[in-house]
C-alpha atoms as one frame of an Amber mdcrd trajectory, in Angstrom:
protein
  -1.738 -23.833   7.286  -5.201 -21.551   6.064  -6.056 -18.645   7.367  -8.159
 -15.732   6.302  -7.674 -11.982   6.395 -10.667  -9.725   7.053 -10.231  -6.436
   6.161 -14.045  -5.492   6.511 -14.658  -1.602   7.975 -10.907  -0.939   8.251
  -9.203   2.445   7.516  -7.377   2.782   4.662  -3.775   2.181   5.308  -4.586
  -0.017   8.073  -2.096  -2.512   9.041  -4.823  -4.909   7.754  -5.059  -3.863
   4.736  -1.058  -3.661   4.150  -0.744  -6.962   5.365  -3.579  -8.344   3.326
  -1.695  -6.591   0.232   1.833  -7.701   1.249   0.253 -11.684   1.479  -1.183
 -11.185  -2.139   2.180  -9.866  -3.133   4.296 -12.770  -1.954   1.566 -15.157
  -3.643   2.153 -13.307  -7.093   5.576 -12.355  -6.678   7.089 -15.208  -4.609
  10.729 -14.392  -5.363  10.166 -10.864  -2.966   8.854 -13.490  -0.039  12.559
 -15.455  -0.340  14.061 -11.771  -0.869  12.313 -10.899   2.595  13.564 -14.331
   3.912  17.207 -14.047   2.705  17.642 -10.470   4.068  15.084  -9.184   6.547
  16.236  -5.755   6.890  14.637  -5.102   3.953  11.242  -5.508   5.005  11.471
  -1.412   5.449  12.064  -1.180   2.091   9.016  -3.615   1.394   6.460  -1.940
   3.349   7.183   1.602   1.800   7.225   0.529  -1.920   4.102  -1.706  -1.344
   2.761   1.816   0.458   3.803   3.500  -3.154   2.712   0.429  -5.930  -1.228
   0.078  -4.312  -1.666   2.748  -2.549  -4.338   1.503  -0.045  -6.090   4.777
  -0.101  -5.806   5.877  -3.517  -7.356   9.639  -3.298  -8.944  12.104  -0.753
 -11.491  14.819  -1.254 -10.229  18.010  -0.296 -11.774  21.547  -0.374  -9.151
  24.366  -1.323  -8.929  27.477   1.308  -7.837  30.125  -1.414  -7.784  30.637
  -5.172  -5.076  28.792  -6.660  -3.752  28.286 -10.162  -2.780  25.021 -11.371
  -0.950  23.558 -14.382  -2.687  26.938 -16.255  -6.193  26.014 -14.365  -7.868
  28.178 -12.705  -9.207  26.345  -9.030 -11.467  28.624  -7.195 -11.791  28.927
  -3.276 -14.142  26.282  -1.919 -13.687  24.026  -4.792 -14.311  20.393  -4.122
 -10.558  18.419  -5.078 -10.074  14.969  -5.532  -6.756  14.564  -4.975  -5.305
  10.983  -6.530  -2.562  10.006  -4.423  -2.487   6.158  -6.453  -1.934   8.840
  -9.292   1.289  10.676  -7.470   2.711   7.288  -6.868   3.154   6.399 -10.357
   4.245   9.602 -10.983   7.511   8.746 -14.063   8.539  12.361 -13.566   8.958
  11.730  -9.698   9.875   7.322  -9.788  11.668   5.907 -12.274   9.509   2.683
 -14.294   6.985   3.594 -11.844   4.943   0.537 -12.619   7.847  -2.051 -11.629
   7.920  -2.867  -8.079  11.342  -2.195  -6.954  12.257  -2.013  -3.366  15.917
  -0.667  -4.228  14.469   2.979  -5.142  16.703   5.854  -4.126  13.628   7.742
  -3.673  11.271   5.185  -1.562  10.011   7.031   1.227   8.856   9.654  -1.320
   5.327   8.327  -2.062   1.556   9.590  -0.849   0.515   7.121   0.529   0.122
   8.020   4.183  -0.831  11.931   2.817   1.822  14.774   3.148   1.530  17.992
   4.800  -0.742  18.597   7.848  -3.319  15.876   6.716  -0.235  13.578   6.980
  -1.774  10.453   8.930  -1.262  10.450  12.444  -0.918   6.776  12.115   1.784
   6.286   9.770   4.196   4.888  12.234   2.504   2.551  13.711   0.687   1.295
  10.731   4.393   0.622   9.981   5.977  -0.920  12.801   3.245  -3.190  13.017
   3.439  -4.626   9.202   7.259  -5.078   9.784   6.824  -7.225  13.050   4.058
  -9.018  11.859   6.330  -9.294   8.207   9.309 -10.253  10.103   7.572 -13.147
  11.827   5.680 -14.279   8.698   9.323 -14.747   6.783  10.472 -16.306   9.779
   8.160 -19.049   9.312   6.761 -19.213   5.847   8.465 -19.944   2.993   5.619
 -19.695   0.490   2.103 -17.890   0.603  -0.635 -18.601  -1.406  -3.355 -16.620
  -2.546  -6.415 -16.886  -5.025  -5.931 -14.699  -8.154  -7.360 -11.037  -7.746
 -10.723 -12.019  -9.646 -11.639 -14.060  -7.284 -11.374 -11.782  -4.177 -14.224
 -10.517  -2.731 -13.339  -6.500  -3.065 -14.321  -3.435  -1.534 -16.376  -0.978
  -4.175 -14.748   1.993  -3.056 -13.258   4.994  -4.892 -11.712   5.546  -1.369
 -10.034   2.186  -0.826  -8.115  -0.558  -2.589  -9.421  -2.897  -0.100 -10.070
  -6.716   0.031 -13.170  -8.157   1.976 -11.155 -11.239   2.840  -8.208 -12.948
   1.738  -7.756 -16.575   1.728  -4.457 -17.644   2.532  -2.584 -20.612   2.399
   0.751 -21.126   4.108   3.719 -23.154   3.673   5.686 -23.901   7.244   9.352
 -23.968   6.669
């Protein structure tokens, strides 16, 4: 089976985009695909450490509403912040070998990735459920996922997005 994801003009963390990154994952990483397969009820665990390795929307611009000190620097009100969420999530003072994708993290759910505060995304949950039902009936069928290698992806140029245009996929029916 072939099939395409578009991920063209949609929202960073889109269930699009997660699912386009999740495809790509199993196609690099195939033994998490037969993890997923073995034991579903870890797809949870998938989704948020996939949330914390990319980070679909890597930073936001922000405007601070007061003076503020940080780290020793001085940030004045109405200063223009980029704030680096990608950053955050490979944070070694907050994860452990931040780099390594590891879906057995004590600490999972404690990533940027969806924002934090009152600009946490109103979408979060959704964007969730639907990756693990649409995970959970990809495992149920698929036992291997094929991708072309990042260089040849058509990508988004975005500061704002780790986004594909499309992804090619190829499927292997169980």
């Amino acid at each position: 089976v072939v099939g395409s994801v578009r991920c063209v003009d949609a929202p960073p963390p889109s269930p699009t985009i997660l699912l386009a990154t999740a495809m790509s994952r199993f196609s690099r990483q195939p033994e998490l695909l037969h993890q997923l397969i073995e034991n579903p009820k870890r797809i949870s665990s998938f989704i948020e450490e996939l949330l914390r390795h990319i980070s679909p929307a890597p930073a936001v611009l922000r405007k601070t509403t007061a003076a503020i000190t940080l780290s020793g620097v001085e940030i004045p009100e109405g200063a223009t912040m980029l704030l680096l969420y990608a950053s955050a999530n490979r944070d070694p003072r907050m994860f452990d070998d931040p780099d390594t994708f590891d879906m057995s993290r004590s600490n999972i759910q404690q990533h940027l990735a969806f924002g934090y505060g009152p600009h946490f995304c109103a979408g979060a949950a959704i964007t969730r459920l639907e990756v693990r039902i649409a995970l959970e009936a990809i495992i149920a069928r698929f036992q291997h996922i094929s991708c072309p290698p990042d260089h040849e992806i058509n990508w988004n140029n975005s500061w704002m997005a780790n986004t594909m245009r499309d992804l090619p996929i190829q499927f292997t029916i169980t």
